[in-house]
C-alpha positions as CSV (number, residue, x, y, z in Angstrom):
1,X,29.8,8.2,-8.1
2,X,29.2,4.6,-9.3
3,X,31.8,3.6,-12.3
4,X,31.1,0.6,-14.3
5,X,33.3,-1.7,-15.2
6,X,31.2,-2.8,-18.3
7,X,30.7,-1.8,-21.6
8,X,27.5,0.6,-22.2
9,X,24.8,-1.4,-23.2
10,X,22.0,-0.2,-25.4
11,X,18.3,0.3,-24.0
12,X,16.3,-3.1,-25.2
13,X,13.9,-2.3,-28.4
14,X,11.1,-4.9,-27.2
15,X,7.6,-4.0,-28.5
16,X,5.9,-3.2,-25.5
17,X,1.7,-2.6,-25.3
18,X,0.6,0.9,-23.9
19,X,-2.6,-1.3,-23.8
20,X,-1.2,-3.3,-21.0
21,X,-0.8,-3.0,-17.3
22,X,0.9,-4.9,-15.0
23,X,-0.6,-4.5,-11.3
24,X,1.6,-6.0,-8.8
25,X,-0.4,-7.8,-6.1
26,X,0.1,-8.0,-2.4
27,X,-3.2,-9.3,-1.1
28,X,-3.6,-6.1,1.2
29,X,-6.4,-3.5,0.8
30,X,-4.2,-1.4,-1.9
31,X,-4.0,-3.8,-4.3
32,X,-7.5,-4.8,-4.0
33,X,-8.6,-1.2,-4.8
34,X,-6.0,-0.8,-8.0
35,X,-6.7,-4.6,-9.1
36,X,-10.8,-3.8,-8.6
37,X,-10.6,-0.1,-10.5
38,X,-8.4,-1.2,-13.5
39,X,-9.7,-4.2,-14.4
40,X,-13.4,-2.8,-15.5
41,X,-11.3,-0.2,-17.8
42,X,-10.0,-0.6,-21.6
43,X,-6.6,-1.8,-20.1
44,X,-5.7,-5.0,-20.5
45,X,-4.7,-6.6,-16.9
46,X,-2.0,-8.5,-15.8
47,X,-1.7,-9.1,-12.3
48,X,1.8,-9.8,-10.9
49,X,2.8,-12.0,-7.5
50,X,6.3,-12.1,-6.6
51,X,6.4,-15.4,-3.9
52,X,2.3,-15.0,-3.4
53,X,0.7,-15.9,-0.6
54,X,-2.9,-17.1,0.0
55,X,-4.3,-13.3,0.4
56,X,-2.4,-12.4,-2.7
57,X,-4.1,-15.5,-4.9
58,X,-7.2,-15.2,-3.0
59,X,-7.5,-11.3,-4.2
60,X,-7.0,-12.2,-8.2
61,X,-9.1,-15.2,-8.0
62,X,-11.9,-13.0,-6.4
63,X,-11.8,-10.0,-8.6
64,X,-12.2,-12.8,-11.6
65,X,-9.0,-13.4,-12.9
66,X,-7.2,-17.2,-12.5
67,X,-3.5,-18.1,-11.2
68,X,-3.2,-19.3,-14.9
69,X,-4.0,-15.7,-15.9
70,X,-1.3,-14.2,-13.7
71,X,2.4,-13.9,-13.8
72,X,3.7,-15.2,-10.6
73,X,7.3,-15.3,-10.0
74,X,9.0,-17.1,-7.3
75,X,12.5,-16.4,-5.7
76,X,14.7,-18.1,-3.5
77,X,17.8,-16.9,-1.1
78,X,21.5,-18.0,-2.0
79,X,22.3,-20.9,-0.3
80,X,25.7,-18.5,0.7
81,X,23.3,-16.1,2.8
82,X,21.9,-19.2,5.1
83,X,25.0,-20.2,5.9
84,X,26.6,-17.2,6.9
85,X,23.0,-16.9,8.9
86,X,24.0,-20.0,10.6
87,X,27.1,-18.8,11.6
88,X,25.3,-16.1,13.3
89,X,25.6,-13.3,11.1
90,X,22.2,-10.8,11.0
91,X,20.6,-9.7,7.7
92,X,20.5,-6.4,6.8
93,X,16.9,-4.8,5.7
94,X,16.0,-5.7,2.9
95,X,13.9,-3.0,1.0
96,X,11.3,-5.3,-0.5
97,X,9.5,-2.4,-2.6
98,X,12.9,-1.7,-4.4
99,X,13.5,-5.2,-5.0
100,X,9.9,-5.4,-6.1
101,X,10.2,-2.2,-8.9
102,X,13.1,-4.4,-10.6
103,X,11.8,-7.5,-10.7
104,X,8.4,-6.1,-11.7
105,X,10.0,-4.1,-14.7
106,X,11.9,-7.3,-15.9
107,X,8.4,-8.9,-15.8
108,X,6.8,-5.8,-18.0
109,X,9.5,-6.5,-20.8
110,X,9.0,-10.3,-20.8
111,X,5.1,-9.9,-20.4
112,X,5.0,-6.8,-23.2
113,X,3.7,-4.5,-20.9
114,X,4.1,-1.0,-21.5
115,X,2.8,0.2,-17.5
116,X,3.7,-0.9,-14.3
117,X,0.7,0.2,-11.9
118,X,1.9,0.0,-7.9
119,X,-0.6,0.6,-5.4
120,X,1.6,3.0,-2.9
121,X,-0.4,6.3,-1.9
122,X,0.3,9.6,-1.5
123,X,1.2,8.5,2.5
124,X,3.8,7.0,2.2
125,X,6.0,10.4,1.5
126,X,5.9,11.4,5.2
127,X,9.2,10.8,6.8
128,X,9.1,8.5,9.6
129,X,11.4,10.5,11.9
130,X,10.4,14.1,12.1
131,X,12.2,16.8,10.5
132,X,14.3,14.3,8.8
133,X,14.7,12.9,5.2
134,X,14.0,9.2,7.1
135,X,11.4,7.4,5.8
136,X,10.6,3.9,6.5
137,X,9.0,3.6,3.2
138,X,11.5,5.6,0.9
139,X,11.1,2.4,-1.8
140,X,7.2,3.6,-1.8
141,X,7.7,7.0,-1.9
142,X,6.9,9.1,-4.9
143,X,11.1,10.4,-4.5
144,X,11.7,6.7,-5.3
145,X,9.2,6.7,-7.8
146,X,10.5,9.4,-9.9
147,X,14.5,8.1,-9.9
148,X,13.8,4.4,-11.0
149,X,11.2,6.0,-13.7
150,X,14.0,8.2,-15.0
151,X,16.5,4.9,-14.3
152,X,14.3,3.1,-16.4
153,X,13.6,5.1,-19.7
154,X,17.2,6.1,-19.9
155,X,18.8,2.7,-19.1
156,X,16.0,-0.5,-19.7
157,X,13.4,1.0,-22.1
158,X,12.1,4.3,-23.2
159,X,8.7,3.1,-23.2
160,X,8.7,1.5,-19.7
161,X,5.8,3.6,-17.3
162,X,6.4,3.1,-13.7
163,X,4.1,4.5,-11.6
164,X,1.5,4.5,-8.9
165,X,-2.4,4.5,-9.6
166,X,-2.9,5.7,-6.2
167,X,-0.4,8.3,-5.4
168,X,-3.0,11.2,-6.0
169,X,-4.8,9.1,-3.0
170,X,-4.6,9.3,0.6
171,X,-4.9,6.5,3.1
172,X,-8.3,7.4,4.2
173,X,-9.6,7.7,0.6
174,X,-8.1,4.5,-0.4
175,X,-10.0,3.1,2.7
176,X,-13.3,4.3,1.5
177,X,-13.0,2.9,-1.9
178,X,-11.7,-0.4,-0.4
179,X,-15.2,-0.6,1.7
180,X,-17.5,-0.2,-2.1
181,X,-15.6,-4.2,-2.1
182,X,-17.3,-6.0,0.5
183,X,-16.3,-8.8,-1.6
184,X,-13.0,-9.0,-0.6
185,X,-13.3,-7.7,3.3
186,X,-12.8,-11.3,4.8
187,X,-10.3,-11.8,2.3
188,X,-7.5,-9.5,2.3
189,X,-4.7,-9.1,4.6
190,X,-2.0,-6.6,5.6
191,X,-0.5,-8.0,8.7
192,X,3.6,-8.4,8.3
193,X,3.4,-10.3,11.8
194,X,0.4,-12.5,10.0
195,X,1.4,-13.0,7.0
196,X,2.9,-16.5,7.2
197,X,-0.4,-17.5,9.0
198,X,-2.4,-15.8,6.7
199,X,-3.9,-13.9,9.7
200,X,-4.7,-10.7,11.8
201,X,-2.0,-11.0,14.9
202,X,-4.3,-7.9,16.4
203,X,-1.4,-6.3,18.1
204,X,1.5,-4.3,15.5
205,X,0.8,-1.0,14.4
206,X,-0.4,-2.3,10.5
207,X,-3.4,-4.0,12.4
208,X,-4.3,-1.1,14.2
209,X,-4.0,1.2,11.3
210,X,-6.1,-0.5,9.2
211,X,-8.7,-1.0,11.6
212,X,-8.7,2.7,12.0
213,X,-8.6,3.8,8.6
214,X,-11.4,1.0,8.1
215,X,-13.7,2.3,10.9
216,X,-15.5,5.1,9.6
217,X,-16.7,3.1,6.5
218,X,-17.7,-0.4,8.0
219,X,-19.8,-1.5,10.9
220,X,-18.0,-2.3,13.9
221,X,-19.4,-5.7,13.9
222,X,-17.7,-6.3,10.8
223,X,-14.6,-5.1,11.8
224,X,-14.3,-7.6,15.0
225,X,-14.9,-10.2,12.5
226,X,-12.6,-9.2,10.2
227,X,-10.1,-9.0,12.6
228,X,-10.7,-11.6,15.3
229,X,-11.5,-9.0,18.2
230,X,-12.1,-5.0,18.8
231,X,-8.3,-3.8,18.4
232,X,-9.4,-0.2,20.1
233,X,-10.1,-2.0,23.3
234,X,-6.8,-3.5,24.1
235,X,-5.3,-0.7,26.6
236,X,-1.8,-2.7,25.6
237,X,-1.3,-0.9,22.6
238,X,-1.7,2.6,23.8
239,X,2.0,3.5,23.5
240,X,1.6,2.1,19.9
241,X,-1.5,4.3,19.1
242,X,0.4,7.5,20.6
243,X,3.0,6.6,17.6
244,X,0.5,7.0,15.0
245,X,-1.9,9.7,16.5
246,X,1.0,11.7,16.5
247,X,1.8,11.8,20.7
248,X,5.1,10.3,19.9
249,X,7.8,11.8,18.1
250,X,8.9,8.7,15.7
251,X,6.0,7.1,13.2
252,X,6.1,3.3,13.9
253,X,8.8,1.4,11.1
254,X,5.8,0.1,9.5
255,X,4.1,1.0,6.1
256,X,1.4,3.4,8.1
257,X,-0.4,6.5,7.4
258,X,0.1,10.3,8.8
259,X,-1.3,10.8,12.1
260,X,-3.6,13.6,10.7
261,X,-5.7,10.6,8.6
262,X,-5.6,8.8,11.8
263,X,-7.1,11.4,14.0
264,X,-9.2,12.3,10.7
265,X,-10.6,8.7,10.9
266,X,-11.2,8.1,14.8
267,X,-13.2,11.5,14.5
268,X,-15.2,10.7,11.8
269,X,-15.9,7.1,13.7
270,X,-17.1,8.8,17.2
271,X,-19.2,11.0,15.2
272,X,-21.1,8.7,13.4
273,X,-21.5,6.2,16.2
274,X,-19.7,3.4,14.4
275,X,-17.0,3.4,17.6
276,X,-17.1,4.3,21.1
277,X,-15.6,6.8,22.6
278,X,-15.0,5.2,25.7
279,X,-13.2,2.8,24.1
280,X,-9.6,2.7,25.7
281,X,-7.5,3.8,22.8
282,X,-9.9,6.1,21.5
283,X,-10.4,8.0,24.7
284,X,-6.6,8.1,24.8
285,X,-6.5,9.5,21.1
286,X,-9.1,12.1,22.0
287,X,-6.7,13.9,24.3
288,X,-4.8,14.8,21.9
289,X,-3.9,18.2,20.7
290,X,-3.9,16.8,16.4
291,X,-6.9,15.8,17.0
292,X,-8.8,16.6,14.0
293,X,-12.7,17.8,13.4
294,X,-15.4,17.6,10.6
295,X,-13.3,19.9,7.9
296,X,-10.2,18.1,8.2
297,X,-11.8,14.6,7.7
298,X,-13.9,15.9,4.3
299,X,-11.2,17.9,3.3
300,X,-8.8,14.3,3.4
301,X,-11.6,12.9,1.6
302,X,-11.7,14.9,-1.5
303,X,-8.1,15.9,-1.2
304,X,-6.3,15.2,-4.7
305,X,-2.3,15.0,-4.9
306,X,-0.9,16.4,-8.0
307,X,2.6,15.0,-7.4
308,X,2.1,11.7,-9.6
309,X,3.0,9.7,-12.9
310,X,-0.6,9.1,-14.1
311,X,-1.2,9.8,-17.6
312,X,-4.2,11.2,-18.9
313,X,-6.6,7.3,-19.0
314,X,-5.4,6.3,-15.6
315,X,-6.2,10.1,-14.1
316,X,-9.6,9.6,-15.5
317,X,-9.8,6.5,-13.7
318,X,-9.2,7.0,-10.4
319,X,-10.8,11.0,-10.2
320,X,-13.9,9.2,-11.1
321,X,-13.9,6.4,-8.9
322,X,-13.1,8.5,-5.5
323,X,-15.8,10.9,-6.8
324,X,-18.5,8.2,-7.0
325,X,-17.7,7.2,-3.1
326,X,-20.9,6.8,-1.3
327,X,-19.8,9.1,2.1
């Protein structure tokens, strides 16, 4: 039990718009499909970049909003925390999508937005380790979700919606509507390894992923552009692929997808001739017992998760647009 040492303070009674959302923005595929979707609606948009990098800028500036248009917010570590790294202390982990939900709902009040729209699926639930309550992405998880909402009304503001437009989606969906943007393909990024270079490294599981998840819906041509090279050929990062195929017992650390929507995608890839099968880690994939046929794939693709915070405008919103996907 936490005990305050403060006096209770009372919830804040800024006027906040239920016309408004604020649609944090990472520069990765998600964002690009939230950011894309909501601003053609009656919403009024506000994208929001906490320390934005170029993919991040690059992704408002090509969906036709400007950095002038956008709430950016910078932050900085304590000068404290750099000197006790160079005494050789280690950081802990920091749990960037936490720290994200609280700076994000500040920003809502001072921006008088009533809705904060994340872009976390319906994915990122699995636990990491299995039969475990250990998930890697706990902060992006709709068990997260629902405590800082409740943390929120009863403590910040009662009008404060905090929520993700895209929990009723999977990964594979949220790839297919990412493809109906080829505007942004060259664009966007979701490389942690990368992300200071503003590139594809080609070899950590979030490269791989996404190349999967990506290969049943664009040419593989495209996809060794996009990513500097064919990813399923390099026979290095087989052990890697076991991880998310589901061979291995432990998911990698990473912000991935469940192996079924991995084997769901490699399937779906063969079958239409958009990958090789010979190719290294595919033939590797194939041997496995999860791997999934024709029913699994179109019954991830029209799959719909009920566990989510939409309200009635934003359900409309993103039933239609995963209805009118061209697969």
């Amino acid at each position: 039990e936490i005990i305050p040492e403060g006096e209770k303070r009372e919830v804040s009674e800024v006027v906040l718009k239920s016309s408004q959302v604020l649609v944090p923005i990472g520069g990765g595929k998600d964002s690009v499909v939230s950011l894309e979707l909501l601003k053609n609606s009656d919403f009024r948009v506000k994208p929001f970049l906490l320390n934005p990098r170029e993919a991040g800028l690059r992704t408002i500036n090509i969906a036709g909003f400007s950095e002038k248009g956008a709430i950016v917010v910078n932050r900085t570590l304590a000068p404290e925390l750099l000197k006790l790294n160079e005494a050789g202390f280690l950081n802990g982990h920091t749990p960037f999508s936490a720290l994200l939900a609280f700076v994000s709902a500040f920003t809502a009040l001072l921006s008088g937005s009533s809705n904060i729209a994340l872009s976390n699926e319906s994915s990122a639930n699995q636990s990491t380790v299995p039969d475990s309550k250990i998930n890697h992405q706990y902060s992006k998880s709709f068990e997260f979700e629902q405590d800082f909402n409740w943390y929120l009304k009863r403590y910040i503001h009662p009008q404060l919606h905090y929520f993700s437009f895209l929990r009723p989606l999977n990964e594979l969906q949220i790839a297919a509507l990412f493809s109906c943007f080829p505007q942004h393909h060259f664009s966007f990024r979701s490389c942690n390894v990368g992300s200071k270079t503003d590139s594809w490294c080609g070899r950590c599981p979030k490269c791989l992923f996404t190349y999967v998840m990506l290969s049943p819906f664009l040419a593989q041509e495209k996809l060794e552009r996009i990513f500097g090279k064919n990813i399923l050929k390099d026979k290095s990062l087989e052990a890697m692929m076991d991880e998310l195929d589901g061979k291995a017992d432990v998911k990698p650390f990473e912000c991935v997808g469940t192996p079924e929507e991995v084997n769901a995608a490699l399937w779906k890839s063969v079958e239409i001739k958009q990958i090789n099968r010979q190719f290294p880690l595919v033939q590797n994939a194939f041997l496995s017992e999860d791997m999934q046929d024709k029913e699994t794939f179109h019954k991830l693709l029209h799959h719909f998760n009920e566990e989510h915070f939409l309200s009635e405008k934003f359900l409309h919103l993103i039933k239609k647009a995963i209805a009118d996907v061209p697969v």
